[in-house]
C-alpha positions as CSV (number, residue, x, y, z in Angstrom):
1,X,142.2,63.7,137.9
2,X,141.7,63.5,134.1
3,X,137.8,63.2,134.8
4,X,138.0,67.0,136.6
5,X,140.3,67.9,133.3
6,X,138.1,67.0,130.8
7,X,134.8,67.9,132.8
8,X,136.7,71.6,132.9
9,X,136.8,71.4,129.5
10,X,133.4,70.6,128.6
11,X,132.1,73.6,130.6
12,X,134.7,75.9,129.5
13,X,133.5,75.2,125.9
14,X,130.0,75.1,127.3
15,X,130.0,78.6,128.4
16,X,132.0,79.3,125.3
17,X,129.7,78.5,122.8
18,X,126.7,79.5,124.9
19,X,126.8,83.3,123.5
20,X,127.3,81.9,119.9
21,X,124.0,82.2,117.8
22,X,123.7,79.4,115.3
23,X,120.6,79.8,112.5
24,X,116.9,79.0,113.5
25,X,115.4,75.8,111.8
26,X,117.7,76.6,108.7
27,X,117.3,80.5,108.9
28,X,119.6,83.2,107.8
29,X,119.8,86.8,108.0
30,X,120.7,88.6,104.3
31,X,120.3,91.8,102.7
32,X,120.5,91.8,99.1
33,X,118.6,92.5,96.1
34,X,117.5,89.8,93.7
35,X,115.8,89.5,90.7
36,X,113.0,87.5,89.5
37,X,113.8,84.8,86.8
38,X,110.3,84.4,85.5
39,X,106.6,86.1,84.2
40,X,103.9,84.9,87.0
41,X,106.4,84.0,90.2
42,X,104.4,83.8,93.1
43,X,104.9,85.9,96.4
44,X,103.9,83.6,99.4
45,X,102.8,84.4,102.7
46,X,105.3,81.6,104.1
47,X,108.3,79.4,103.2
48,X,105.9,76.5,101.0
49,X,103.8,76.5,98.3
50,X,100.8,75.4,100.3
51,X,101.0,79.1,102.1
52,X,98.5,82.0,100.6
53,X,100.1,83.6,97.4
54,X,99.8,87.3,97.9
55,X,100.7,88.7,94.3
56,X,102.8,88.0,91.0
57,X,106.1,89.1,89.8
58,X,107.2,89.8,86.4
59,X,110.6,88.8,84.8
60,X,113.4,91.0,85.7
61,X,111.5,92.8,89.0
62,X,113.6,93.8,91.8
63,X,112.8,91.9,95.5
64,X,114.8,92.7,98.6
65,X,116.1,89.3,100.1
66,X,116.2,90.0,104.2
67,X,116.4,86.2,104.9
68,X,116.9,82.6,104.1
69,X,115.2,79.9,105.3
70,X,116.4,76.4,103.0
71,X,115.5,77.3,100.0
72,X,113.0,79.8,100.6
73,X,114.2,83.7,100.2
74,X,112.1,86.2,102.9
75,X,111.8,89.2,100.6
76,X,110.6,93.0,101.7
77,X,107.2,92.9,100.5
78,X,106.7,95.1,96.9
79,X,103.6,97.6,96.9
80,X,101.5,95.2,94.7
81,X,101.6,92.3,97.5
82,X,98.6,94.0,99.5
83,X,97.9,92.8,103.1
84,X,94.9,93.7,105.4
85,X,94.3,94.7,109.0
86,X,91.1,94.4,111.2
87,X,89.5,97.5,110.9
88,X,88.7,98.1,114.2
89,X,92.2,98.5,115.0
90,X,92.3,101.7,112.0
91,X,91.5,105.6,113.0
92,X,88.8,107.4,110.9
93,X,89.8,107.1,107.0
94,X,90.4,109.6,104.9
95,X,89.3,110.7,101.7
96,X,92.4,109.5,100.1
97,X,92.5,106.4,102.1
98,X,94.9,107.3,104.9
99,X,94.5,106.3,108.1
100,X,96.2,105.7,111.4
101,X,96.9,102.7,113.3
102,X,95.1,102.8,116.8
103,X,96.3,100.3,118.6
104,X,99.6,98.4,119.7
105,X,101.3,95.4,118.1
106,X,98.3,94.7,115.6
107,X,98.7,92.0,113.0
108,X,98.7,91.9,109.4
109,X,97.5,89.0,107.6
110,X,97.7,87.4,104.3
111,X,93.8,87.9,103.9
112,X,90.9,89.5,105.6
113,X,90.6,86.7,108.7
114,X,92.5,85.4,111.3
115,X,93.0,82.4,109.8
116,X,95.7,83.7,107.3
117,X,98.8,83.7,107.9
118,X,100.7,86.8,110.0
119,X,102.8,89.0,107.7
120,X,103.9,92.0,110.3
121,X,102.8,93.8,112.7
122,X,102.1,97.5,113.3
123,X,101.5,100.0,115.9
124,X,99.8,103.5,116.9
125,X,100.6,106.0,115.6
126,X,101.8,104.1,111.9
127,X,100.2,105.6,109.2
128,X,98.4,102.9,106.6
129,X,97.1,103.3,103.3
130,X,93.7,101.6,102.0
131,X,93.1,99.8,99.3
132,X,89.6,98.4,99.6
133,X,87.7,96.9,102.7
134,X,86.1,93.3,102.6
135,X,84.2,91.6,105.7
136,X,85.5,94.3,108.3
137,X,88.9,93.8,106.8
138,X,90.3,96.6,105.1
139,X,93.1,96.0,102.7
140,X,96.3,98.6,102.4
141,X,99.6,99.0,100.9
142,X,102.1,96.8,103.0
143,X,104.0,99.1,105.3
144,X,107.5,98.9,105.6
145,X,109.4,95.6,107.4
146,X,105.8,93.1,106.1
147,X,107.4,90.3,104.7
148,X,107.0,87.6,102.3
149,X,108.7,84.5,101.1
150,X,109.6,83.3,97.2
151,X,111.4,80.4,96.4
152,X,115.6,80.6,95.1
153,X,114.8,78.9,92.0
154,X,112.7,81.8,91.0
155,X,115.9,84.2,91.9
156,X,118.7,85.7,90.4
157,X,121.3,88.1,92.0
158,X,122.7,89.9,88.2
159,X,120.4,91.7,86.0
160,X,122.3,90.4,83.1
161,X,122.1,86.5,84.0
162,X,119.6,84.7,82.2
């Protein structure tokens, strides 16, 4: 009889906690603006220094923190931070260098192969703006929702803390 008790009681909590999401590998969600602590911080394409670094930050720039992951900060990349897309997945280009994606879920990468790292993704009909074009690659303004990763201790959260 207390065997059938406390097997009840396992499922029950089973079934319980089933619908509870716990944090991914050290992952959370955020959504807050910090500020970068030094001249030269590096934006990375992943949570390491070993991943690509896709630009520099100045002292006292604004990043908006999305996520956390140990401690790594996934920021909203800034307009600086360029990514590229295969250009056979990009519409004809115009004169200003606008153009529209043409296909579904296409990847963005750290740099202009596939063996960079993935940044985003974008579909038809998003609109993309181009910086430059290298090996069939061109290079644009990260859209909206590409992310990056820089590290905490290169972060503060007050404008005024030094």
């Amino acid at each position: 009889m207390r065997f059938i008790r406390v097997l009840s009681l396992l499922m029950i909590a089973f079934f319980l906690l089933s619908g509870t999401c716990f944090p991914q590998d050290g992952y959370e969600d955020l959504s807050k603006i910090g500020f970068v602590k030094n001249d030269g911080t590096n934006i990375r394409a992943g949570d390491n220094v070993n991943f690509t670094s896709l630009c520099t930050l100045e002292k006292g720039d604004p990043v908006k923190i999305i996520g956390k992951r140990y401690s790594w900060y996934k920021i909203n990349l800034p307009r600086k931070a360029y990514v590229y897309i295969k250009s056979d997945f990009v519409g004809e280009v115009s004169e200003k260098g606008e153009a529209e994606v043409t296909s579904e879920r296409v990847n963005l990468r750290a740099g202009p192969d596939t063996k960079y790292a993935i940044l985003g993704r974008v579909s038809n009909p998003k609109k993309i703006y181009i910086v430059g074009e290298e090996s069939g690659w061109y290079k644009i303004f990260p859209p909206e929702g590409t992310s990056g990763w820089i590290h905490s201790s290169q972060l503060r959260f007050s404008i005024e803390d030094e």
